[in-house]
BAGUPA-536873 format. One record per residue (C-alpha): residue number from 1; x, y, z. Coordinates in nm, 4 decimals. Example, Ala and Ser with C-alpha at 12.3 -4.5 7.8 and 13.67 -1.06 7.14 Angstrom:
<nodes>
NODE  nr       c1       c2       c3
NODE   1   1.2300  -0.4500   0.7800
NODE   2   1.3670  -0.1060   0.7140
</nodes>
This chain:
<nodes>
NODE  nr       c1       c2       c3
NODE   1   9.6390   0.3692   1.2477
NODE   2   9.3779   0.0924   1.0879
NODE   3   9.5945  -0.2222   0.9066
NODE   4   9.4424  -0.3166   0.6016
NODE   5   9.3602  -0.6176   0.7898
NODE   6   9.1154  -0.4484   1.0215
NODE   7   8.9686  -0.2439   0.7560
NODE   8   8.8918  -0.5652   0.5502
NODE   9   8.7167  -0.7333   0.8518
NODE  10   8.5542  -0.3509   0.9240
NODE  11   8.4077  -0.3726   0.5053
NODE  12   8.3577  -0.7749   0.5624
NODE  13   8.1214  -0.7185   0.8950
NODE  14   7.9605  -0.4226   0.7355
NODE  15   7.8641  -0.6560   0.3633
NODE  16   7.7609  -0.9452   0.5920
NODE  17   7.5362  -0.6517   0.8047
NODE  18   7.3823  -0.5122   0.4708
NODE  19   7.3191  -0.9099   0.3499
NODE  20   7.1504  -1.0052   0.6905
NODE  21   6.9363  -0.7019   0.6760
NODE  22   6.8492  -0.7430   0.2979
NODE  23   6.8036  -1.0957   0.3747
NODE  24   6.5337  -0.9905   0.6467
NODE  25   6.3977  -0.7070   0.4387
NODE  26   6.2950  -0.9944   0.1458
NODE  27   6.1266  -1.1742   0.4071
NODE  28   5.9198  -0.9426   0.5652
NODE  29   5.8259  -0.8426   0.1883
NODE  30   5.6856  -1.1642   0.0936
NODE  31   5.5500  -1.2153   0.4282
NODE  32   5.3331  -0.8625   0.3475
NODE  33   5.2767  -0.9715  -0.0336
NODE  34   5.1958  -1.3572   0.0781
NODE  35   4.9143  -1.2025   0.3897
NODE  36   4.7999  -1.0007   0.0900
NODE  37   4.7336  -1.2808  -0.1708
NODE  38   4.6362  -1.5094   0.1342
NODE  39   4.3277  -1.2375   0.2472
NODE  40   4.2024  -1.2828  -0.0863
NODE  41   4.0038  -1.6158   0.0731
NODE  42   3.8349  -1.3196   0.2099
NODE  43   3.7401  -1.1744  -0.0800
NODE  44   3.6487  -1.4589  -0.2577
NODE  45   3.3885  -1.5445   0.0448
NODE  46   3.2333  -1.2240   0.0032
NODE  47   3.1955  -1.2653  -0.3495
NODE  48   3.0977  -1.6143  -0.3476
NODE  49   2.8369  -1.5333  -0.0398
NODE  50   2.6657  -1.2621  -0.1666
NODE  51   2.6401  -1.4024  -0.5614
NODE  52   2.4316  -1.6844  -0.4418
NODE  53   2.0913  -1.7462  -0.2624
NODE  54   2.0408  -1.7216   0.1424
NODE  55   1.9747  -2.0991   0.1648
NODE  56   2.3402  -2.1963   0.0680
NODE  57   2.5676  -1.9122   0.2293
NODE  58   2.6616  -2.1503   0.5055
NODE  59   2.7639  -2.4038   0.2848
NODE  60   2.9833  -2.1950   0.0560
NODE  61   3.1725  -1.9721   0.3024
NODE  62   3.2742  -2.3352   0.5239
NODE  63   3.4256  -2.4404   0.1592
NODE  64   3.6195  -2.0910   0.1608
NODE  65   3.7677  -2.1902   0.5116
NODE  66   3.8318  -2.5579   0.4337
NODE  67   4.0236  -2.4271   0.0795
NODE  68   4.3033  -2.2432   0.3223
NODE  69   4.3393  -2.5468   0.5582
NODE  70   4.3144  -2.8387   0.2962
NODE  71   4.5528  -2.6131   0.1102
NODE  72   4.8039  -2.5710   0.3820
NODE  73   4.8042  -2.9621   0.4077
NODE  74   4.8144  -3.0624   0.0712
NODE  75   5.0696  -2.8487  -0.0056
NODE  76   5.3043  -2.8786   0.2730
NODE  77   5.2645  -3.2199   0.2584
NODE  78   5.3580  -3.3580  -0.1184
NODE  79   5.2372  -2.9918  -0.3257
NODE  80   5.5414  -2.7907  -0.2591
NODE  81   5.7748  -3.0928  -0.3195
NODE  82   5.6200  -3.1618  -0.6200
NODE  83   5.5949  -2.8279  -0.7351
NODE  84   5.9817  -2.7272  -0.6416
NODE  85   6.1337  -3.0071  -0.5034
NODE  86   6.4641  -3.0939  -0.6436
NODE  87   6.4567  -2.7906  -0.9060
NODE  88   6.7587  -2.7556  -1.1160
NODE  89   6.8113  -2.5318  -1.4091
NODE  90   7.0396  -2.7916  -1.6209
NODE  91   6.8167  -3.0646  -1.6604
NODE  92   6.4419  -3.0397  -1.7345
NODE  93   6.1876  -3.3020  -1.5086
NODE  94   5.8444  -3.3534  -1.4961
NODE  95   5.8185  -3.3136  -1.1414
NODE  96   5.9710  -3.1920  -0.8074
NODE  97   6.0950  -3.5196  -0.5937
NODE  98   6.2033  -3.4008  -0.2547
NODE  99   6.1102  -3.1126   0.0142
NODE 100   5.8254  -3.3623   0.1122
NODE 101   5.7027  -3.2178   0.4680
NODE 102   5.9517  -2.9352   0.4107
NODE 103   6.1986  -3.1660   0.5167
NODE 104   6.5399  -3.0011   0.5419
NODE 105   6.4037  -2.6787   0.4322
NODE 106   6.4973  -2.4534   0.7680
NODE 107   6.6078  -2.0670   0.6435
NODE 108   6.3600  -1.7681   0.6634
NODE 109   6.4042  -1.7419   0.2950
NODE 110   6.2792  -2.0974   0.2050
NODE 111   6.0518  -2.1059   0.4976
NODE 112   5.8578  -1.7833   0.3419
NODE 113   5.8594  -1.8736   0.0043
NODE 114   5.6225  -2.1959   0.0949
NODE 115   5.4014  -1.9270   0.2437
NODE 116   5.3805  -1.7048  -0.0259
NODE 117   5.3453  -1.9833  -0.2699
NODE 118   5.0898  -2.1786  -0.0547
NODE 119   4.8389  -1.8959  -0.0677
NODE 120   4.9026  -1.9307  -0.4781
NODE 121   4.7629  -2.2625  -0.4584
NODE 122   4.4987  -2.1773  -0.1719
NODE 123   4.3957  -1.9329  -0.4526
NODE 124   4.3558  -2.1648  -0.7510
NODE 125   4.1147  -2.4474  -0.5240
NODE 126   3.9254  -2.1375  -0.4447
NODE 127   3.8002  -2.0477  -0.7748
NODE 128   3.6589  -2.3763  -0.8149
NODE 129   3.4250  -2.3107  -0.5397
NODE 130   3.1756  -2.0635  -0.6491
NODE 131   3.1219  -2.1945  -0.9745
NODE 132   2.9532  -2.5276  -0.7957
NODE 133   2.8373  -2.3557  -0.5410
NODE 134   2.4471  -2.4616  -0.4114
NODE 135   2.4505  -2.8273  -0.5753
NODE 136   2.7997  -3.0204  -0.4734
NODE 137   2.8394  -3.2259  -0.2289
NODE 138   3.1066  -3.1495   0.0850
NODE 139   3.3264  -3.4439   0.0616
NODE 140   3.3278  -3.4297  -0.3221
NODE 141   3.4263  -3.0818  -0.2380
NODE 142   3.7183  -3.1611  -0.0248
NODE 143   3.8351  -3.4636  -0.2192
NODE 144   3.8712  -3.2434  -0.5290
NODE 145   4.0391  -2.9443  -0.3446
NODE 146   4.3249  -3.1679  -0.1986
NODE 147   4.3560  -3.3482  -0.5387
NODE 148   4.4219  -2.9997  -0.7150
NODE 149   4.6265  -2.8411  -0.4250
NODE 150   4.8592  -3.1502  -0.4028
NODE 151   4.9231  -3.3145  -0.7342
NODE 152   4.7309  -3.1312  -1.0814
NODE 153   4.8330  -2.7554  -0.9546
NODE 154   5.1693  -2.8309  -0.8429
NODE 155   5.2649  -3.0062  -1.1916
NODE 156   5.1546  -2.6821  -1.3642
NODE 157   5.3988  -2.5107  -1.0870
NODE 158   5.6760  -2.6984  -1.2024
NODE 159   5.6200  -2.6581  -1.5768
NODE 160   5.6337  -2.3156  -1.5754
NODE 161   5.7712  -2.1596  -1.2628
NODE 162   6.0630  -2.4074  -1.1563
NODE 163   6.3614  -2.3612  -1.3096
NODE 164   6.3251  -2.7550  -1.4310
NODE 165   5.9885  -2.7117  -1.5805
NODE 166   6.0058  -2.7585  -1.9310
NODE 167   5.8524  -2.4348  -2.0016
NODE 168   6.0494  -2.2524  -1.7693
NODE 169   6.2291  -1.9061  -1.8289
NODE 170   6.4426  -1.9321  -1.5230
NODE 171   6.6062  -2.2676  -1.6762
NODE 172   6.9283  -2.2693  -1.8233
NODE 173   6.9182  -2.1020  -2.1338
NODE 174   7.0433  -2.4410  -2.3565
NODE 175   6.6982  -2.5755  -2.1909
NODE 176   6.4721  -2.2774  -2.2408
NODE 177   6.1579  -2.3519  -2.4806
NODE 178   6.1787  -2.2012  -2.8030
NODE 179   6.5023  -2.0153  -2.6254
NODE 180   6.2634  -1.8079  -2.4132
NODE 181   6.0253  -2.0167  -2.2006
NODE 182   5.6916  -1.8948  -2.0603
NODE 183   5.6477  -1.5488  -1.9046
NODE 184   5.3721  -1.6119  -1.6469
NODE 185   5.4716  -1.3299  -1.3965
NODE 186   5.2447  -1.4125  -1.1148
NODE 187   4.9952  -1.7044  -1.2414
NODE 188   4.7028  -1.5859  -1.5040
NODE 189   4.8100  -1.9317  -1.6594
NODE 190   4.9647  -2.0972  -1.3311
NODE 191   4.6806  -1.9948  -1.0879
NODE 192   4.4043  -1.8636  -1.2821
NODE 193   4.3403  -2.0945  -1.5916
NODE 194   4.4421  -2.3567  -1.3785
NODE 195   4.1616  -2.3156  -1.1503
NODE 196   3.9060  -2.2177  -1.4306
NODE 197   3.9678  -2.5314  -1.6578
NODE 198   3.9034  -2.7480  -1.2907
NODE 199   3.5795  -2.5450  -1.2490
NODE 200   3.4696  -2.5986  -1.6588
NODE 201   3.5238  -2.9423  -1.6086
NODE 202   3.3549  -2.9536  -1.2722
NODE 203   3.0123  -2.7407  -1.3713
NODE 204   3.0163  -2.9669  -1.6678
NODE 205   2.9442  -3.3064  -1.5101
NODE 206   2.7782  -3.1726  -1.2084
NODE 207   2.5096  -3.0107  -1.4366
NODE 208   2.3153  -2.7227  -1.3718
NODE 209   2.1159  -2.6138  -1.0440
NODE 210   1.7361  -2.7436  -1.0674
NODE 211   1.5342  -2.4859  -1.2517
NODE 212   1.8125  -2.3003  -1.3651
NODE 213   1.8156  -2.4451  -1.7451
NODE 214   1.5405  -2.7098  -1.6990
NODE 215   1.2572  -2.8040  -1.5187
NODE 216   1.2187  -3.0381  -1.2089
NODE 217   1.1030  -3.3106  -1.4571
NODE 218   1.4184  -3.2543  -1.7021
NODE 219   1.2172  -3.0118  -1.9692
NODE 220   1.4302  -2.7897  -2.1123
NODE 221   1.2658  -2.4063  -2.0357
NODE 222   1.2107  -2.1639  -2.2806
NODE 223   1.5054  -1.8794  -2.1288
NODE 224   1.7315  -1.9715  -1.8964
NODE 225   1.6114  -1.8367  -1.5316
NODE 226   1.8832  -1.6218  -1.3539
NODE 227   1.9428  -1.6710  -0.9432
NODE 228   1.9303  -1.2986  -0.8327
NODE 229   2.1797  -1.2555  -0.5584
NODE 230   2.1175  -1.2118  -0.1967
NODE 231   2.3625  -0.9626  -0.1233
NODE 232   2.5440  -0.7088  -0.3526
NODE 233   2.6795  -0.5615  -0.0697
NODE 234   2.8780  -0.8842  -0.0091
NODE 235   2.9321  -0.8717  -0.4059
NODE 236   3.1015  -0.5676  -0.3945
NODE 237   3.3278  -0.5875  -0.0583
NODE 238   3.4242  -0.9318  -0.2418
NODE 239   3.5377  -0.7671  -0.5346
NODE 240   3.7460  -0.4527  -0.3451
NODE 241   3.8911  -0.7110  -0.0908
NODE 242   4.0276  -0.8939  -0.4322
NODE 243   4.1417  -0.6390  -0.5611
NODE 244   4.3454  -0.5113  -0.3085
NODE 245   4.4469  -0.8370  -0.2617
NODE 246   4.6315  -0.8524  -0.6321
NODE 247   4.8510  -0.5939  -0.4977
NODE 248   5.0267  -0.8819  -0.2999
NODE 249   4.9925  -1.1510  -0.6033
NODE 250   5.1099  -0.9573  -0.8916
NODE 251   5.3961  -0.6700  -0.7425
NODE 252   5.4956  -0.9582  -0.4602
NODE 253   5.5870  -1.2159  -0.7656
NODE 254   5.9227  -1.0240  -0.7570
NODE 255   5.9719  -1.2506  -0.4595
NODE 256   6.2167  -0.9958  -0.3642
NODE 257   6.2832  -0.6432  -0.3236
NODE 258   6.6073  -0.6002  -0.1548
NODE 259   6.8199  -0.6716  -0.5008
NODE 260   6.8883  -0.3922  -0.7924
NODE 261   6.6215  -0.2863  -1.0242
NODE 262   6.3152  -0.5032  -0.7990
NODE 263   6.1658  -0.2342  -0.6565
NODE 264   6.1310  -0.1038  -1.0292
NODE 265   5.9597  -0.4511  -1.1063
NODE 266   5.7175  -0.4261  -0.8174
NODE 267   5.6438  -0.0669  -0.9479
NODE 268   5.5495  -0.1387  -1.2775
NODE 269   5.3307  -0.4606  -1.1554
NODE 270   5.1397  -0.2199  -0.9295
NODE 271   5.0391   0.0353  -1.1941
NODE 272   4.9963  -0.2154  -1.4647
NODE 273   4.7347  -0.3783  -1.2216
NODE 274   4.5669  -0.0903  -1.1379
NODE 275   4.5030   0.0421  -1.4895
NODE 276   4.3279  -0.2848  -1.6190
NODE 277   4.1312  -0.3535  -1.3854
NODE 278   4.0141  -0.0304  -1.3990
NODE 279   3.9956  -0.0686  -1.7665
NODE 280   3.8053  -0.4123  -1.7485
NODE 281   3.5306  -0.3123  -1.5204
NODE 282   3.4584  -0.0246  -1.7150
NODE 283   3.4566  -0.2054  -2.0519
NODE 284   3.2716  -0.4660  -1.9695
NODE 285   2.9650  -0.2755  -1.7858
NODE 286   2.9522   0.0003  -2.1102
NODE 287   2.9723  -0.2478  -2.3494
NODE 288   2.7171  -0.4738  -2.1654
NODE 289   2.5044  -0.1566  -2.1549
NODE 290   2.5179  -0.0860  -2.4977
NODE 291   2.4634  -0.4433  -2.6139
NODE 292   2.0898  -0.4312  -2.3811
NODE 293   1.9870  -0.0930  -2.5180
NODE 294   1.9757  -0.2574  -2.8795
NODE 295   1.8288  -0.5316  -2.7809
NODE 296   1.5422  -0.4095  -2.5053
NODE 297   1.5752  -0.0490  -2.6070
NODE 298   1.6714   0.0516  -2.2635
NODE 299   1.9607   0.2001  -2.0913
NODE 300   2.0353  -0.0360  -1.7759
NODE 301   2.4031  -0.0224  -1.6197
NODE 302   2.5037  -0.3987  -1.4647
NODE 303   2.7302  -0.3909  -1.1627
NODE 304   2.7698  -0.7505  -1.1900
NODE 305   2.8991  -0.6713  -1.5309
NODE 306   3.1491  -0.3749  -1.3495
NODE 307   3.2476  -0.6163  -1.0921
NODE 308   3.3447  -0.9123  -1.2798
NODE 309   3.5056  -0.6750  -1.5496
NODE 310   3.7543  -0.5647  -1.3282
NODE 311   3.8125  -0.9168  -1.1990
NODE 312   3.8878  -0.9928  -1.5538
NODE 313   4.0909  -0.7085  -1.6093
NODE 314   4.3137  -0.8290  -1.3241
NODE 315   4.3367  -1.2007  -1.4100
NODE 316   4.4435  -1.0829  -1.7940
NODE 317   4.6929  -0.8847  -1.6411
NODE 318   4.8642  -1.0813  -1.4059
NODE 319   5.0953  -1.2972  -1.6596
NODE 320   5.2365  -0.9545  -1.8027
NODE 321   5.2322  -0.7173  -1.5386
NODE 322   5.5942  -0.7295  -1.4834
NODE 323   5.6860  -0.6884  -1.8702
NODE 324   5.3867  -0.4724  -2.0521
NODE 325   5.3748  -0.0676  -2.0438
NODE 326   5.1174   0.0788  -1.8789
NODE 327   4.9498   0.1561  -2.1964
NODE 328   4.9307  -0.1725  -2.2987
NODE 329   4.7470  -0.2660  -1.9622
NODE 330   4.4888  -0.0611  -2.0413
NODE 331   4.4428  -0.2010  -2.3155
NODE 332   4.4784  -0.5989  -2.2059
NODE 333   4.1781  -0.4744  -1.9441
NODE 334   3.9622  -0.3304  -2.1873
NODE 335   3.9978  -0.6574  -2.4046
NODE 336   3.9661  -0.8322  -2.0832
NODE 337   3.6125  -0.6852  -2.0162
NODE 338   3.5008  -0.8841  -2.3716
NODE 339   3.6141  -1.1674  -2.3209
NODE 340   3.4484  -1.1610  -1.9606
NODE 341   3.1181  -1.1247  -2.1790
NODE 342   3.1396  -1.3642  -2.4510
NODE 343   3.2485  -1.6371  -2.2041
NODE 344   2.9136  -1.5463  -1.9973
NODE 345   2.7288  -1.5827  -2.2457
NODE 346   2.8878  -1.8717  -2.4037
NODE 347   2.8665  -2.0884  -2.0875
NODE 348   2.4585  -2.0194  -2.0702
NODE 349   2.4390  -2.0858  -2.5071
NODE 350   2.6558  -2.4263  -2.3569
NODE 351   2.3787  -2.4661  -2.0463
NODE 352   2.6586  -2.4716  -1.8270
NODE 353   2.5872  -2.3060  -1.4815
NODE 354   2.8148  -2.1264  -1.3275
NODE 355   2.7107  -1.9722  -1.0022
NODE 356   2.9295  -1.6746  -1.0082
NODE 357   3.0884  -1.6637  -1.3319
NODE 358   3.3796  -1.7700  -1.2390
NODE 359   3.5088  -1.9773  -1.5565
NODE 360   3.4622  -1.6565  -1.7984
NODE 361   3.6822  -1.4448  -1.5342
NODE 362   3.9334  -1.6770  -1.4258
NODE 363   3.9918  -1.9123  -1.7495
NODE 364   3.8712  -1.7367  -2.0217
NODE 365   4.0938  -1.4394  -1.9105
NODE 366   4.3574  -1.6514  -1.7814
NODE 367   4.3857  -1.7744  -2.1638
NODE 368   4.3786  -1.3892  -2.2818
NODE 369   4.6219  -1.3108  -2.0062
NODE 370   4.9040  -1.5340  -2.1169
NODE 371   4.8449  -1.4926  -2.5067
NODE 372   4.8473  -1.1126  -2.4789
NODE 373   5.1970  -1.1612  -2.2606
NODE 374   5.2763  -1.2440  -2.6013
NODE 375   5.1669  -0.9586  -2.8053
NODE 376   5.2352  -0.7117  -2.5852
NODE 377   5.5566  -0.7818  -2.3845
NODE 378   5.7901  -0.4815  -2.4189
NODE 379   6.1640  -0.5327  -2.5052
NODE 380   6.2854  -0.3583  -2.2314
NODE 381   6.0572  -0.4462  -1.9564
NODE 382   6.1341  -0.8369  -2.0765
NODE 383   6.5120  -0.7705  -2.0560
NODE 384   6.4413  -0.6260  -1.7142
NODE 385   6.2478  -0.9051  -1.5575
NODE 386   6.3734  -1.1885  -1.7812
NODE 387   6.6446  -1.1286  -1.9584
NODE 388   6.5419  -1.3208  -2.2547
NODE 389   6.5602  -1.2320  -2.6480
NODE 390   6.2092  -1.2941  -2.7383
NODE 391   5.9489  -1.0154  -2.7311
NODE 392   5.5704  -0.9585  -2.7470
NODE 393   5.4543  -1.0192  -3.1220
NODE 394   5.3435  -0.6252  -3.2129
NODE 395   5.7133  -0.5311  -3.1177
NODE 396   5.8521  -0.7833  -3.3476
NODE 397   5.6446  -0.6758  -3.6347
NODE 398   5.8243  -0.2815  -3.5538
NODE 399   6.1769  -0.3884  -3.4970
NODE 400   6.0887  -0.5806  -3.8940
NODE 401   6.1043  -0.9479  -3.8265
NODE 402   5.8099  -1.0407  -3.6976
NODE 403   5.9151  -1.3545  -3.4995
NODE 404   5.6410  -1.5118  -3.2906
NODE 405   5.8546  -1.7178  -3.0446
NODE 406   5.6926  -1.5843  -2.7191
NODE 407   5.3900  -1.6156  -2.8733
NODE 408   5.3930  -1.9238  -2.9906
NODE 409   5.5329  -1.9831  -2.6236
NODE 410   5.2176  -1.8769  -2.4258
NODE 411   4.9931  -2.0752  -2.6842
NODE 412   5.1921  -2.4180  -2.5703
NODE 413   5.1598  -2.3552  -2.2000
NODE 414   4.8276  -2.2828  -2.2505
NODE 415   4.7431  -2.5872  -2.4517
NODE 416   4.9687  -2.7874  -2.1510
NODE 417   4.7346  -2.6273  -1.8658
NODE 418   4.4253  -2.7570  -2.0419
NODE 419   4.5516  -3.0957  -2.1409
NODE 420   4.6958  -3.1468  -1.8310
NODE 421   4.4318  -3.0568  -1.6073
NODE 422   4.1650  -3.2349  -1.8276
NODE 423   4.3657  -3.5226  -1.8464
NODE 424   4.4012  -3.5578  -1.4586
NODE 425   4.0305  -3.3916  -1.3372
NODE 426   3.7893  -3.4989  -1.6177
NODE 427   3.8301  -3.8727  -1.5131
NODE 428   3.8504  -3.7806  -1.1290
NODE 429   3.5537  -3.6029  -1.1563
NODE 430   3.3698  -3.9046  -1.3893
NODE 431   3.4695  -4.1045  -1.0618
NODE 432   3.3134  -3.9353  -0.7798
NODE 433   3.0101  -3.8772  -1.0135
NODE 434   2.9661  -4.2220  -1.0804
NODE 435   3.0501  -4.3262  -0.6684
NODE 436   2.7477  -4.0925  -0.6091
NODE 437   2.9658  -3.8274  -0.4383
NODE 438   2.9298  -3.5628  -0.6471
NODE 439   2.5920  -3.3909  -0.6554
NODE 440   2.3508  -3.3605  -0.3706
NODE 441   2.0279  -3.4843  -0.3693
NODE 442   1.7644  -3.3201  -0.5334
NODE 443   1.5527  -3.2203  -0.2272
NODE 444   1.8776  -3.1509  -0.0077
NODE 445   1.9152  -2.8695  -0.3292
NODE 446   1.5855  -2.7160  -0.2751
NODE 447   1.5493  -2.6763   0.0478
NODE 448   1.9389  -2.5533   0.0344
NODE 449   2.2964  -2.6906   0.1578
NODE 450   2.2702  -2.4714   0.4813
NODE 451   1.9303  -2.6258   0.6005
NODE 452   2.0189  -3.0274   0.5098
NODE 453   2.3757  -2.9971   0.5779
NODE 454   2.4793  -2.7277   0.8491
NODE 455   2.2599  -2.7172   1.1033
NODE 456   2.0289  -2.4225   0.9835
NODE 457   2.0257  -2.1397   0.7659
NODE 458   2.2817  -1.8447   0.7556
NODE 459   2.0577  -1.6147   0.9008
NODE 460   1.8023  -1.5899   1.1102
NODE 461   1.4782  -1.4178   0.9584
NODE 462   1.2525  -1.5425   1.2046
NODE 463   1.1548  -1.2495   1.4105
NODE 464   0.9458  -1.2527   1.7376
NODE 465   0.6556  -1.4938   1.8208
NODE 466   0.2658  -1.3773   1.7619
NODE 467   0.2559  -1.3892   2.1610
NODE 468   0.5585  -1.1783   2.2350
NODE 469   0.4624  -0.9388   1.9647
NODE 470   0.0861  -0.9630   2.1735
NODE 471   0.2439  -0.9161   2.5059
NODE 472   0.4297  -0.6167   2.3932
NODE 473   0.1400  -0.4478   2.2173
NODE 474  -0.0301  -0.5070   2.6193
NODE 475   0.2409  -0.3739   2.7840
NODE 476   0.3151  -0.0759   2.5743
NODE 477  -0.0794   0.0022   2.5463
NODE 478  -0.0380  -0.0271   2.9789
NODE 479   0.2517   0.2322   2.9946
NODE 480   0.0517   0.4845   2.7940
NODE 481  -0.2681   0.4689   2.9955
NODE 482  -0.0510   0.5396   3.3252
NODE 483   0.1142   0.8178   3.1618
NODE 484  -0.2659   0.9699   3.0378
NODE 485  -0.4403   0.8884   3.3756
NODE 486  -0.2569   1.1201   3.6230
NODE 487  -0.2760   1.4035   3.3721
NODE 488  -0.6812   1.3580   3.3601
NODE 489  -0.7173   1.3604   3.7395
NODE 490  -0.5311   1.6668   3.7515
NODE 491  -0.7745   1.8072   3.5019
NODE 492  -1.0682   1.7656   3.7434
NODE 493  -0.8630   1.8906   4.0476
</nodes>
């Protein structure tokens, strides 16, 4: 007959069992989620690629590449550390101070979590690319990308997602801004704005591509001349493979899904997602197609505009996925899809040139992401995910108080993003503009990046010689007379 001894070590064994395996199960999760996010560099090459000309593909898919390995330095070296280092809910710092290396970091759980967060910050030096794409120069390109990957981006990190930061909502709640801190599920203020405000700054003091706003000679042209691009193919295998992608970045935030009530979490990301990007794309291409038929009087549908729409939807989304019904995702992606467009069109009013659009997608909607967090959070979804008292602004105004604290929350971290970053990257970039590091030279630019810095262009258009093309014509115009000749001296026979 068991003891009560031996069924306590039976029950023991068997909780220890169930941890180890939960343990592993969390792992292989964010392992899944963090592959996920991290094949996004894919995507992002596609898009990049095919939104620009032939003559600079080389260049700009080598800058994909170089974003996941200066990323993996920068951030195992000094990013993580100063992004988590030292975190501890009851006291607020400005920055993480140990972990450098990953020193004395050894468990699968810790391990993973670098991985998963490292393809976060592979992510935000990634947006920056596209927007200078054809005109910056490669070291200016990898000086920046370290600088953001191991010191601005990591900051931002430790703001918002540590539970020091003094924005944090996973902070002790005597330390939580405004008693809530930030909800910024998986990044459309962290990663997103982050990365847009870097390329803003960046397109603004590398200036436009030659002929794109002005003339060789500096004359301002009468309309702005658009870059078709080479490939919409690439456009649109960018766009799906980012897509898919999100399915890591915003239902793998849970960072788990072993614990009670996770999987529900991951759930609700993964239709929220879904529904405004869907919402986005479509938005922006029928409103973009109604706002051309009263001006040209013709009917034209954009996919450019349906691509980049859904991009935007996503972005938007991805602060609030975790905490907004799916109603209100549709709605966040419709809204999304506008703000895509007046961005676009602000930035060419502004003569700034952005090669792929990137600031309207990733910043504009990055602001619109974390500000309609706080309109739209749901009580219940917030308790679930948070646990915090403060609520999206419309339920406020229906429970009768009308208390903006979340609100008023997501407007301060978004402020903090852009002063931050400016403060840091406006001056860096000032610096390697003034060193000469910055832009290429003008002729380098017209010829393209692939020819005057790689070794030759991206493809190779140049067919056969005039004198193979002759020999073949010989040849082949040989075979056929053999082939005629026998049958004509059978004729005679």
């Amino acid at each position: 007959m068991a003891t009560v001894e031996s069924i306590s070590a039976s029950i023991a064994a068997l909780d220890e069992s169930i941890a180890t395996t939960n343990g592993g199960l969390d792992v292989f999760y964010l392992l899944f989620a963090g592959a996920m996010v991290f094949f996004m560099q894919a995507g992002f090459a596609m898009l990049c690629a095919g939104s620009i000309r032939a003559k600079n593909v080389k260049n700009i898919m080598l800058k994909n590449i170089l974003d996941a390995c200066g990323g993996a330095v920068g951030f195992w070296t000094i990013g993580y550390a100063f992004a988590y280092g030292g975190a501890d809910s009851s006291k607020i710092t400005f920055i993480g101070n140990s972990d450098f290396v990953l020193a004395n970091i050894h468990d699968g759980g810790a391990l993973i979590g670098w991985f998963f967060q490292f393809a976060f910050a592979a992510t935000a030096a990634t947006i920056v690319a596209g927007t200078v794409a054809e005109r910056c120069k490669f070291e200016a390109y990898i000086a920046y990308s370290l600088m953001l990957t191991g010191f601005v981006y990591p900051v931002v990190v430790h703001s918002i997602w540590s539970s020091s930061g003094f924005l944090s909502a996973f902070t002790d709640d005597a330390n939580k801004f405004l008693g809530s801190g930030m909800i910024d599920f998986a990044g459309s203020g962290v990663v997103h704005m982050t990365g847009g405000i870097t390329a803003l700054i960046a397109a603004k003091i590398l200036g436009p591509r030659i002929g794109r706003f002005y003339d060789a000679d500096g004359n301002e042209l009468p309309e702005p001349v658009s870059f078709p691009p080479h490939s919409v193919a690439l456009q649109v295998l960018g766009t799906f493979i980012l897509w898919v992608g999100w399915y890591g970045f915003n239902p793998g935030s849970t960072l788990a899904i072993s614990p009670a009530g996770y999987a529900d979490v991951a759930a609700l990301c993964a239709v929220t997602t879904t529904l405004a990007a869907a919402a986005g794309s479509v938005s922006a291409m029928f409103t973009d197609m109604i706002m051309t038929r009263k001006a040209t009087g013709e009917t034209m549908y954009d996919i450019t505009m349906c691509m980049n729409g859904a991009l935007s939807g996503l972005v938007g989304i991805t602060a609030g996925c975790s905490v907004c019904e799916p109603w209100a995702a549709l709605v966040i992606g419709i809204v999304a899809g506008w703000v895509y467009i007046f961005w676009s069109n602000l930035l060419v009013k502004l003569k700034i040139d952005d090669a792929v659009d990137a600031i309207p997608v990733h910043f504009g909607n990055g602001m619109w992401g974390c500000i309609a967090t706080g309109l739209f959070a749901s009580p219940g979804l917030v308790d679930n995910a948070y646990g915090t008292p403060n609520y999206g602004w419309f339920y406020n105004w229906g429970m009768g108080n009308g208390t903006g604290k979340l609100l008023a929350v997501e407007i301060v971290g978004v402020l903090f993003i852009i002063g931050w970053v400016g403060l840091i990257m406006i001056p860096y970039f000032l610096l390697l503009n003034a060193m000469g590091l910055f832009r290429v030279d003008a002729l380098e630019e017209e010829v393209g990046l692939d020819i005057s810095h790689h070794k030759g262009a991206a493809y190779d258009m140049s067919g056969p010689s005039e004198e193979v093309k002759e020999k073949y014509e010989i040849s082949n115009s040989q075979r056929k007379r053999e082939i005629v000749l026998p049958s004509e001296g059978e004729e005679n026979a």
